[in-house]
C-alpha positions as CSV (number, residue, x, y, z in Angstrom):
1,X,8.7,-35.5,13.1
2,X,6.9,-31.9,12.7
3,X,3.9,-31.8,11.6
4,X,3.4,-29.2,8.8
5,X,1.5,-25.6,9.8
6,X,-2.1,-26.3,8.5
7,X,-3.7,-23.5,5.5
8,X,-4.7,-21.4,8.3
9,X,-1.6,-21.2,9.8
10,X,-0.2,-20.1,6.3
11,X,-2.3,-17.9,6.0
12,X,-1.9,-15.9,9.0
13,X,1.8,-16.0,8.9
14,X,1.5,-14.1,5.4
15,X,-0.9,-11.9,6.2
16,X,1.1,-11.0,9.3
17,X,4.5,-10.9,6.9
18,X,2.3,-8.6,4.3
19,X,1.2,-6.2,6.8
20,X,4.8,-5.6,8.6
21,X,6.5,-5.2,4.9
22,X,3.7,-2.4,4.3
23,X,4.2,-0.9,7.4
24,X,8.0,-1.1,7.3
25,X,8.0,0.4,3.7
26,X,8.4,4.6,4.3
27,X,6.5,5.4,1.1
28,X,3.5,2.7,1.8
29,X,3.4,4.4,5.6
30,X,3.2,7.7,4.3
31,X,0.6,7.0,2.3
32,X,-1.3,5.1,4.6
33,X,-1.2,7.2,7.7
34,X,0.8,10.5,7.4
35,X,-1.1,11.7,4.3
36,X,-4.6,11.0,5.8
37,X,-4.0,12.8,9.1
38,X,-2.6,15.7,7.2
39,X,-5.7,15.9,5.1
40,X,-7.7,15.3,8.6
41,X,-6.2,18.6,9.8
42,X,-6.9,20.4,6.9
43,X,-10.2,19.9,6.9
44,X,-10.4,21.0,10.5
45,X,-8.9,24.5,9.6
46,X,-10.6,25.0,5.8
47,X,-13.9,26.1,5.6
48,X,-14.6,23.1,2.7
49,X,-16.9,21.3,4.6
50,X,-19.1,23.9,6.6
51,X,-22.6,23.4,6.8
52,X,-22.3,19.2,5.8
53,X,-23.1,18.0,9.8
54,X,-22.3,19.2,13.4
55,X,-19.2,20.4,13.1
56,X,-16.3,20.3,10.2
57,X,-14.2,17.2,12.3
58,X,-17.7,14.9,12.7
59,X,-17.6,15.5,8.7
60,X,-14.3,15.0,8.1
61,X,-13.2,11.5,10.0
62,X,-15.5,9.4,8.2
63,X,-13.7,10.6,5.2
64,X,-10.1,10.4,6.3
65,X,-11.3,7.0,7.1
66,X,-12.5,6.0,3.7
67,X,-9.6,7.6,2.3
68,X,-7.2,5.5,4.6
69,X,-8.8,2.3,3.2
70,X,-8.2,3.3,-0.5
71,X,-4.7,4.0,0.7
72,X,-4.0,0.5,1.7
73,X,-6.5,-1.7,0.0
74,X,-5.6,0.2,-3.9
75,X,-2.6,2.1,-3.5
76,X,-0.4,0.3,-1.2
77,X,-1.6,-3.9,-2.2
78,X,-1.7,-2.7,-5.9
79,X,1.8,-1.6,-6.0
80,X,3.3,-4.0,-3.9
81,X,1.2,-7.1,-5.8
82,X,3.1,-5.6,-9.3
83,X,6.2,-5.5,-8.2
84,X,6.0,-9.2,-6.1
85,X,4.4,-10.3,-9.8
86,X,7.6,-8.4,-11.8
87,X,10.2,-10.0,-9.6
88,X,8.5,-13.9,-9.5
89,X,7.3,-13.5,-6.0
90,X,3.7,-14.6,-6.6
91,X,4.6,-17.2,-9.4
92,X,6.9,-18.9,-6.6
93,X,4.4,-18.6,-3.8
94,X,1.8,-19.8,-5.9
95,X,3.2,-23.2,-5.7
96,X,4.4,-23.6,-2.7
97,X,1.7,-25.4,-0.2
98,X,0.1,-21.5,0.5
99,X,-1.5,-21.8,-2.6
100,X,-2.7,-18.8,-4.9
101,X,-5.8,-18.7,-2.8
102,X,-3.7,-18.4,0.5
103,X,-2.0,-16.1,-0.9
104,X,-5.0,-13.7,-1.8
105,X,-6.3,-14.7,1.8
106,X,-3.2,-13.7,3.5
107,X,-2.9,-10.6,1.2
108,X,-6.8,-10.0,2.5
109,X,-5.8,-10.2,6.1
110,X,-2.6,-8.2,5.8
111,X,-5.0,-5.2,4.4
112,X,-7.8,-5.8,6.9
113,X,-4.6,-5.4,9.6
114,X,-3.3,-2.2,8.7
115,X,-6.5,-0.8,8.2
116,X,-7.4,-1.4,12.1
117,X,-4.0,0.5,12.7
118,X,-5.4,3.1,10.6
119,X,-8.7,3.3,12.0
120,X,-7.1,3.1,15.8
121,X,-4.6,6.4,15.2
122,X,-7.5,8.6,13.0
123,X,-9.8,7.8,15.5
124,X,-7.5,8.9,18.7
125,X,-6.5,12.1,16.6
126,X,-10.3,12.7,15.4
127,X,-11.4,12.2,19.0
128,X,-8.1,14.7,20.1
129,X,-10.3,17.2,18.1
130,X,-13.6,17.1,19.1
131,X,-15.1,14.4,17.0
132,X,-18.2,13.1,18.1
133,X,-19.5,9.9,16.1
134,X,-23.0,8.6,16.6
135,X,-22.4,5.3,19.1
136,X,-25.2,3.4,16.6
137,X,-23.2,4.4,13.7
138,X,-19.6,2.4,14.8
139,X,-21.1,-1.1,13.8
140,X,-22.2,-0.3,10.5
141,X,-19.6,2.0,10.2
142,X,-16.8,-0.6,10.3
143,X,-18.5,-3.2,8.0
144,X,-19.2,-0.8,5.5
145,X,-15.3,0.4,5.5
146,X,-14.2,-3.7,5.4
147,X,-16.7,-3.9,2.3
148,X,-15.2,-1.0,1.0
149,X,-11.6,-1.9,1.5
150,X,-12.5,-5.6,-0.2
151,X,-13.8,-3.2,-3.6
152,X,-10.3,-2.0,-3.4
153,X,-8.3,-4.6,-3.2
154,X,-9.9,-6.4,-5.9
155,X,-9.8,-3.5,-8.1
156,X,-6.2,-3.0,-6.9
157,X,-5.1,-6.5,-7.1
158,X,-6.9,-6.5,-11.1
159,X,-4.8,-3.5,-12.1
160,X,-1.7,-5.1,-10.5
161,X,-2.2,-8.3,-12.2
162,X,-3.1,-6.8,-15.8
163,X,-0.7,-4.0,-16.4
164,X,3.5,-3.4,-15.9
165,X,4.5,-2.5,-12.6
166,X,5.6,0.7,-13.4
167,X,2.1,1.5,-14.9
168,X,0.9,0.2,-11.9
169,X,2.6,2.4,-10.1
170,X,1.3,5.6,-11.8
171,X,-2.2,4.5,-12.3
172,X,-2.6,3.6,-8.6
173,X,-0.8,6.9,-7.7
174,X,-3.0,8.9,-9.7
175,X,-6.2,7.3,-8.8
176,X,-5.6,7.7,-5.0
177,X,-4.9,11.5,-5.7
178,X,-7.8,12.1,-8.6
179,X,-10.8,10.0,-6.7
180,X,-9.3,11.5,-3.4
181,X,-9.8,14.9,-4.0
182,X,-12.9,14.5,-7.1
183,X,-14.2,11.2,-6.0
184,X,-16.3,11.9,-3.1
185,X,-14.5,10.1,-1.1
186,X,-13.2,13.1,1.4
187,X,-15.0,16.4,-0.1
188,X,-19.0,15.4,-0.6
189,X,-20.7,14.8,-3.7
190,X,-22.4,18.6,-2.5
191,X,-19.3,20.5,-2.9
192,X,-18.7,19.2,-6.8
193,X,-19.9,20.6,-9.5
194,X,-23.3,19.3,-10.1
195,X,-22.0,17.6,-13.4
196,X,-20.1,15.6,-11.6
197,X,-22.4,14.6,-8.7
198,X,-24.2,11.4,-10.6
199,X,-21.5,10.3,-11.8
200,X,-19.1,10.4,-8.1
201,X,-22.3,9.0,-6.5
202,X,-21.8,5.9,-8.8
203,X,-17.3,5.5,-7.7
204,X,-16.8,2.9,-5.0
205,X,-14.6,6.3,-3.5
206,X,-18.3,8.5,-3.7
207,X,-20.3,5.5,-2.3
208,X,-17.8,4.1,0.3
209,X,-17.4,8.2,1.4
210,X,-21.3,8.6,1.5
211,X,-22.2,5.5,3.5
212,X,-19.2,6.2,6.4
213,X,-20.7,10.0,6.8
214,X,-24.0,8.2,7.1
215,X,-23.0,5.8,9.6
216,X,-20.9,8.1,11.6
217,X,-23.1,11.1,11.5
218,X,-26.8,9.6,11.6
219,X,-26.5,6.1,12.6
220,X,-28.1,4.8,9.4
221,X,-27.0,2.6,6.6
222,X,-27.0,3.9,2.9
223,X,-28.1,1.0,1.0
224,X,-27.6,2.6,-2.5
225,X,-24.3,3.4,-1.2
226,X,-23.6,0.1,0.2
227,X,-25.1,-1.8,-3.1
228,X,-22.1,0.0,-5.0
229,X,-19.9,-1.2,-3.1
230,X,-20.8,-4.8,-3.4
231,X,-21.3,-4.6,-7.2
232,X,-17.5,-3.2,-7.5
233,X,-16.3,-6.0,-5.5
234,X,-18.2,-8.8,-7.4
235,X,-17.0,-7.1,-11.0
236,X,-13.9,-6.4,-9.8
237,X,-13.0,-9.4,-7.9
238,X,-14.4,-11.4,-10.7
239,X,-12.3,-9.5,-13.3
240,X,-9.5,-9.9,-11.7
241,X,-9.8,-13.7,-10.9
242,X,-10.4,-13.6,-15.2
243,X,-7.4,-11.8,-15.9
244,X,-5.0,-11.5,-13.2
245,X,-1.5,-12.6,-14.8
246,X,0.8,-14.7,-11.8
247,X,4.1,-13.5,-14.0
């Protein structure tokens, strides 16, 4: 008789299944990779970030790279969570032996996956044009854009699991595009209008896009920036274990 796969097992088996339906989905790969290397090029050949560090592609990749976690952790798990929670996906798997906290943890694994793929193709393009990261700043640099991608997914899994699918669809949409460009995340807090430099600072997109230039450029970790972060994952997580609806 076969023994049944053990949680862990589960769990890798849907994170692995979550990441191959986000990378096999056109509209989720677009986001995720085509849109953030297009932006990475841009700010190679614009004159938005001159004067920020070294050169405009040491400014830029550590942006591209927060951006590419928003992409996947927000956009891409919020929109595929509301429609698995339109069609009864998530009520069904919630039952079966994964478990609603398998599922979260395979959902976790599946974003932490695609984000390496992310960071693996920026990184070979950023390196194609001249970037030059501080070699103290890849340690910090990676854990600070896991802690940011775990403030995204909550906040996108507590949008998914409080509003319609379709709402989720356009609030996730516009987010990515509004924090993107106003956020912080990709242009610094500098370049805004000074009205708006408190309040970006404050934006897990501002704080997660701060500490990554830090990291990257200096070597150093931003712990105001990094403090943001974790206080929008606790709120967020813990809102959306409060109110997430399964159906």
């Amino acid at each position: 008789m076969q023994r049944p796969a053990t949680l862990l097992r589960r769990i890798l088996l849907q994170g692995k299944y979550e990441a191959l339906a986000m990378l096999r989905n056109g509209e989720q790969l677009i986001l995720a990779v085509v849109l953030p290397l297009l932006a990475l090029v841009g700010l190679t050949v614009t004159p938005f970030l001159d004067g920020l560090g070294p050169s405009r592609i040491d400014v830029a990749v550590p942006g591209i790279l927060a951006l590419c976690a928003m992409s996947t952790a927000f956009t891409g798990q919020g929109i595929a969570t509301g429609f698995d929670r339109r069609y009864g996906v998530l009520r069904f798997l919630s039952t079966t032996p994964l478990g609603r906290g398998g599922l979260i943890a395979g959902k976790v694994l599946s974003v932490l996956a695609v984000l390496c793929l992310q960071v693996a193709v920026v990184a070979a393009v950023g390196f194609g044009l001249g970037w030059q990261p501080t070699a103290a700043g890849w340690v910090p640099g990676l854990l600070l854009l896991a802690l940011g991608a775990a403030a995204f997914t909550a906040l996108g899994l507590l949008v998914a699991g409080t509003v319609r699918p379709e709402a989720t669809l356009a609030i996730t949409n516009l987010l990515w595009i509004l924090l993107g460009a106003l956020g912080g995340i990709v242009i610094p807090a500098e370049r805004l209008p000074a009205a708006a430099q408190q309040i970006v600072g404050l934006l897990p997109s501002g704080a997660l896009g701060e500490a990554l230039r830090d990291a990257f450029l200096h070597g150093a970790v931003n712990g105001a920036a990094s403090l943001i972060l974790v206080l929008w994952t606790v709120t967020a997580g813990a809102a959306a274990i409060r109110w997430f609806k399964w159906n």
